[in-house]
Structures are given as structure tokens and as C-alpha cells.
C-alpha positions in Angstrom: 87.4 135.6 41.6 88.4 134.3 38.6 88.1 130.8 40.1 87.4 124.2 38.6 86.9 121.9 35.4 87.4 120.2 32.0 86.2 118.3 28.6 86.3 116.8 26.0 84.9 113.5 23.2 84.2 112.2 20.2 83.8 109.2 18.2 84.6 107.1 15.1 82.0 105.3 12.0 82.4 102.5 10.5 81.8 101.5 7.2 81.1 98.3 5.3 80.5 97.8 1.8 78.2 94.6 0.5 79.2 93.4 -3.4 76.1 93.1 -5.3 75.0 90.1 -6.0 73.0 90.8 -9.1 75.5 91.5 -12.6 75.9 95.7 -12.7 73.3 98.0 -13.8 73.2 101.6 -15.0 72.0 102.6 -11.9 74.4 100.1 -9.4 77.4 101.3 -11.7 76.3 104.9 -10.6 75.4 104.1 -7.1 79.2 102.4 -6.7 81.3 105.3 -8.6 79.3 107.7 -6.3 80.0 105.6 -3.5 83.6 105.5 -4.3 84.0 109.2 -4.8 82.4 109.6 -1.4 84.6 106.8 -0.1 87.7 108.5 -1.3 86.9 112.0 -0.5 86.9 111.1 3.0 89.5 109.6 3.4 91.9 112.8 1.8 89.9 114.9 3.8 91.9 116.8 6.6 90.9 116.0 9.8 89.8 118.4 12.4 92.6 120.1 14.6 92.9 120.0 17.7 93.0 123.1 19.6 93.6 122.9 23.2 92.5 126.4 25.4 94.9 126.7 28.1 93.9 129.1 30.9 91.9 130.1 33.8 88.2 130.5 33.8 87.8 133.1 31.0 88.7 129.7 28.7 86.8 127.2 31.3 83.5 129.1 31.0 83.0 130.3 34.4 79.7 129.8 35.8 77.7 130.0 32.1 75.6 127.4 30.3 78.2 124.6 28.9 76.9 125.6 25.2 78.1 129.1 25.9 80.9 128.9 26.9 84.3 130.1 25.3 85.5 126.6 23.5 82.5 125.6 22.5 81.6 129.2 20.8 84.8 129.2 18.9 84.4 125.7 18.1 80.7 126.6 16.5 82.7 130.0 14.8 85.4 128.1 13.1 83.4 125.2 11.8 81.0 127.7 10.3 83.8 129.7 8.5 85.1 126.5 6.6 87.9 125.8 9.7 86.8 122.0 10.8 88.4 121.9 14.8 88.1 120.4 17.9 88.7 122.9 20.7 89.3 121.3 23.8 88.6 122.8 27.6 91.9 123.1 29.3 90.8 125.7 31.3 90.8 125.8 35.2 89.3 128.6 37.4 91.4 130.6 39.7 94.8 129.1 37.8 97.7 131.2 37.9 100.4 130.7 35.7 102.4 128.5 38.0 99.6 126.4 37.8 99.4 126.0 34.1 103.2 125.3 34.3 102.5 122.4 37.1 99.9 120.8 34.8 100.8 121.4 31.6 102.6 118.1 30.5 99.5 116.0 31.8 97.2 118.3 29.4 99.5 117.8 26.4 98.7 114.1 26.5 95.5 114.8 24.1 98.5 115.9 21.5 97.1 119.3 20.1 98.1 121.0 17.2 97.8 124.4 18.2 97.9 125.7 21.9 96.1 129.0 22.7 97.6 129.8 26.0 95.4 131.9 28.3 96.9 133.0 31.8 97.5 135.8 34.1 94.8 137.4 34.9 94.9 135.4 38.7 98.0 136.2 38.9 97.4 139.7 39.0 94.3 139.6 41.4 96.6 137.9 43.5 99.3 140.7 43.4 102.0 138.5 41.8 105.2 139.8 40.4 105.0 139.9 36.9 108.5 138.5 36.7 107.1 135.1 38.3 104.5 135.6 35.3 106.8 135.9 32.9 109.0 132.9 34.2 106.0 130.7 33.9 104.7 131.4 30.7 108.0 131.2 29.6 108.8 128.3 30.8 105.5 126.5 28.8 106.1 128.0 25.9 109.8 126.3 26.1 108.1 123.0 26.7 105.6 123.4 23.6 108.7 124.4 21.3 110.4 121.3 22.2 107.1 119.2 21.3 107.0 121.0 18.5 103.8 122.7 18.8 102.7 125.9 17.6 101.5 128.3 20.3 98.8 131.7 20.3 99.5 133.4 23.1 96.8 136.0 25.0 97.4 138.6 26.9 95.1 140.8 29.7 94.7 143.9 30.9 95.0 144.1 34.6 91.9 143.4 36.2 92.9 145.1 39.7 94.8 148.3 39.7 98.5 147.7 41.4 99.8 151.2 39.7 101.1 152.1 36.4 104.3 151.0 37.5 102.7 147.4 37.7 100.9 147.9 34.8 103.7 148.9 32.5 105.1 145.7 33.8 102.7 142.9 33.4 101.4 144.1 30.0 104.7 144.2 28.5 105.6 140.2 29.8 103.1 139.4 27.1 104.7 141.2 24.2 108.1 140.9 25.1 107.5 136.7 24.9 105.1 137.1 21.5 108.2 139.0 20.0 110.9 136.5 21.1 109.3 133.2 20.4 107.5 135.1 17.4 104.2 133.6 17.5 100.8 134.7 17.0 99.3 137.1 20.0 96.2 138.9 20.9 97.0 141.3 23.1 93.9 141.4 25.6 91.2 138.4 26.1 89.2 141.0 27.4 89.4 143.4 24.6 85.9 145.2 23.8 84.3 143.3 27.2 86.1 144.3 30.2 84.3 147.6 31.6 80.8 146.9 29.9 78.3 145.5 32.3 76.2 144.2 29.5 78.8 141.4 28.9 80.1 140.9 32.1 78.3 139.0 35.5 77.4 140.8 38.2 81.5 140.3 39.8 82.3 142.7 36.5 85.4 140.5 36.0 83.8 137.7 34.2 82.0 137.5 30.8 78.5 136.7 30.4 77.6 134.7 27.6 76.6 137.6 25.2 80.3 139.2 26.1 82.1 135.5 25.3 80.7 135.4 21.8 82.1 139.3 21.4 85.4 137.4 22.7 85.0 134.6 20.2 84.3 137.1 17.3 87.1 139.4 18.2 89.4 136.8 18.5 88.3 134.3 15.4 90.3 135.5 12.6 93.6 135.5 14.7 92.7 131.9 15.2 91.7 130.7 11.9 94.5 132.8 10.2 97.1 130.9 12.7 95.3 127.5 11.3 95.8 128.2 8.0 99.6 128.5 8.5 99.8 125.1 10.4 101.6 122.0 8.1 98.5 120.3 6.3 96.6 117.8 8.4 96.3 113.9 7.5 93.0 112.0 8.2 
């Protein structure tokens, strides 16, 4: 089952700059004005977002090497295409949407910029009504809107099969909410994995670590595209 945990850190530098004793020299002038361009180009320099994954364990990394898992692939992916981030582990196995909803405002408290929301796939092993779905997500997408922060939403495929009926229905809460709150969507987490049991664990629901960097490269230019329409960052 798509069923606990969390992280995140970083840390600060300080500088400190020592006059020179000595009067200037060719060389000290250089060192300083090289200095000083380094100084100042740091300190324009748009700091990292912060991306928070919000989700189940397909975002927590279910039972794979820390280093593999989702957030800290697409992390790795978006730093090396030029897109400085921090993305942060929200994810919790076996959440269902009501769950995100009953811990969202607690998570918000690391104040992301962008929210890639990631749930539903418990809620459809679990056989819940896709309305209930759709009232949750909903509902957290209402609460980012009033914070004022921009949201990706992901969809899923059914993982169990409930009937076309129930199909037609869960798939569609996803695109009906994309096209209303008119946000960025990818319309299955799973897209190019599910079914291939050379990216999945032996359960066939979850993705090995070879089928999480197919994730991360499938979904990457979604993300970074969404980045580059966010306001401009202050250090």
C-alpha cells in the first residue's frame, strides 16, 4: 500500500572583510574590486525557491535510498538546468486527501513558493468517492489561493480498477480543478511508469529508483516552466 515521514535543512555563511593595513597595491586594488563584484553579485542573486511536495509516498520516497528519492531527484534536475530550488519532503505514506487537507496549514509554515500537490492515489485503493476527492483537494487549493501561493497540481491513474464508471470519475476531479483554478497540471504522476516492472517494486504500485528519475524527467519542464512564471525572488 501506498503507505510515514519528512525533511528538510540548510544553513547560512558569514562573511567578514579585514581593511588592509598596508597603502593599496595593483594587486590589493584588484583583489578588493574582485571582491566587491563577488560581494555584490551575491547579494542580487535570487535565492533558491522553495518548493514544497505535497502527497503520499510517491513524493515521500517510499521505501528507496534517501538520495533517490522523488524531491531530492528533482532538486538535483532543476539545479542542473540553471533552476536554483529547495524542494522540500511533504510527503506521507498511505495519505489520502483528507489527510493532506488535515495537515496542510502546519506544512505551510516553511512558507513555499510553489506547492506541487500530489494526492489521490490512497484514496482510490481505499475505494473512496471521488466527490470526497474532489472536496479535499479543493478545499487546499482554496487555502493556498488565500496565501497567495501558486499551486501544480498532479493527477493519477487509478491504481485499482473500481470500473470505468469510477474511472471516468476520479480522472476528471483532477482536470475539472486544473481548469477552474487555472493552474499548472500534469495529468498522471505515474505517466510512462505505472505497468513496467522495471521501474516499479515488487508491490507494482510503487516506483523504484530508476522509475522516479523517469518521473522526475517527465515531469521537469512542467516544473521549471511554472518557475519561471513565478514574481522574481529577493535574496
Amino acid at each position: 500500500m501506498l503507505l510515514p515521514f519528512f525533511s528538510l535543512l540548510r544553513n547560512d555563511s558569514l562573511l567578514t572583510v579585514r581593511r588592509l593595513a598596508a597603502g593599496p597595491t595593483l594587486a590589493s586594488l584588484f583583489l578588493g574590486c574582485a571582491f566587491c563584484a563577488t560581494a555584490g553579485d551575491s547579494l542580487s542573486a535570487p535565492r533558491p525557491r522553495k518548493i514544497l511536495a505535497f502527497g503520499d509516498s510517491l513524493v515521500a520516497g517510499f521505501a528507496v535510498p534517501r538520495k533517490a528519492g522523488f524531491t531530492v531527484q528533482l532538486e538535483k534536475s532543476l539545479a542542473a538546468a540553471g533552476f536554483p530550488a529547495e524542494v522540500i519532503n511533504a510527503g506521507i505514506p498511505g495519505d489520502t486527501s483528507a489527510g493532506g487537507r488535515a495537515r496542510l496549514a502546519q506544512t505551510l509554515s516553511v512558507e513555499p513558493d510553489l506547492v506541487l500537490l500530489e494526492l489521490g492515489a490512497n484514496d482510490n485503493l481505499l475505494g473512496l468517492p471521488p466527490a470526497e476527492l474532489e472536496a479535499n483537494l479543493e478545499a487546499i487549493i482554496q487555502i493556498l489561493e488565500q496565501r497567495h501561493i501558486p499551486v501544480l497540481l498532479t493527477g493519477i491513474e487509478p491504481l485499482r480498477d473500481l470500473g470505468k464508471s469510477y474511472r471516468t470519475e476520479f480522472t476528471g476531479v483532477f482536470s475539472r480543478l486544473a481548469q477552474k483554478h487555472q493552474m499548472p497540471f500534469y495529468p498522471d504522476f505515474l505517466a510512462g511508469v505505472a505497468g513496467r516492472p522495471e521501474l516499479n517494486k515488487n508491490d507494482g504500485i510503487h516506483p523504484n529508483p530508476k522509475g522516479v528519475k523517469e518521473i522526475v524527467r517527465r515531469i521537469l519542464p512542467l516544473v521549471m516552466e511554472t518557475l519561471q512564471k513565478l514574481p522574481a525572488s529577493t535574496p
